[in-house]
Each structure stands twice: as structure tokens, then as C-alpha cells.
C-alpha positions in Angstrom: -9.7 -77.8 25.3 -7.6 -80.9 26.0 -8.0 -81.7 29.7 -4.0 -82.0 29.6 -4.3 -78.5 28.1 -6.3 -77.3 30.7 -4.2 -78.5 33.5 -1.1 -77.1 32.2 -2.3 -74.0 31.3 -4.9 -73.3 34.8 -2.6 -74.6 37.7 0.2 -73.1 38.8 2.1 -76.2 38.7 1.7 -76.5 34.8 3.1 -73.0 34.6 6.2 -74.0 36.5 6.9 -76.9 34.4 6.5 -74.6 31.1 9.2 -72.1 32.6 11.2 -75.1 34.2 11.0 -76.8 30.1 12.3 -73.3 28.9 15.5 -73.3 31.4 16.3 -76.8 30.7 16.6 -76.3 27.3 17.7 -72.7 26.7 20.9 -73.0 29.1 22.7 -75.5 27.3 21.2 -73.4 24.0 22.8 -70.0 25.3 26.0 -71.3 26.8 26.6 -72.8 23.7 26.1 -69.4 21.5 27.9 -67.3 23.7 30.7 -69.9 23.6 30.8 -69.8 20.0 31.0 -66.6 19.9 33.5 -66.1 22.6 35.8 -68.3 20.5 35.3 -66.6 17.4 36.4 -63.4 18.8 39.0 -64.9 20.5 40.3 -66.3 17.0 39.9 -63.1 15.1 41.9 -61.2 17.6 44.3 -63.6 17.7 45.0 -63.7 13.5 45.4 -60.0 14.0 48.4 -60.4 16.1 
């Protein structure tokens, strides 16, 4: 295996910057769904009125 691989992978360290990767990106990711969605709702209720 790649030794990069390996010391991703094998340390704790690596571990923590694969979860750490995950949050930085997926945050932004889900706030921004949930937003839409929030929105959407909000305009459907809103051309019901």
C-alpha cells in the first residue's frame, strides 16, 4: 500500500483528518439542503394562503 495510505489509514491522526475532511465539507453541504428545503416549504405554504 502507498506509504501515504498507510499513514492515513494506521495513525490515529490520519483518522481524525478523514472525519475532520467529512465535517468540513458536509456542513456547508447539509445546511445548504435543509435550507432549500426550509424555503420550499415555506413558499408552498405561503401560495396556499
Amino acid at each position: 500500500m502507498h506509504p501515504v495510505l498507510v499513514e492515513m489509514l494506521q495513525k490515529p491522526v490520519g483518522w481524525l483528518m478523514i472525519v475532520g475532511t467529512i465535517i468540513l465539507f458536509g456542513t456547508p453541504l447539509a445546511v445548504g439542503f435543509f435550507l432549500r428545503k426550509k424555503i420550499r416549504d415555506e413558499e408552498a405554504r405561503n401560495k396556499h394562503e
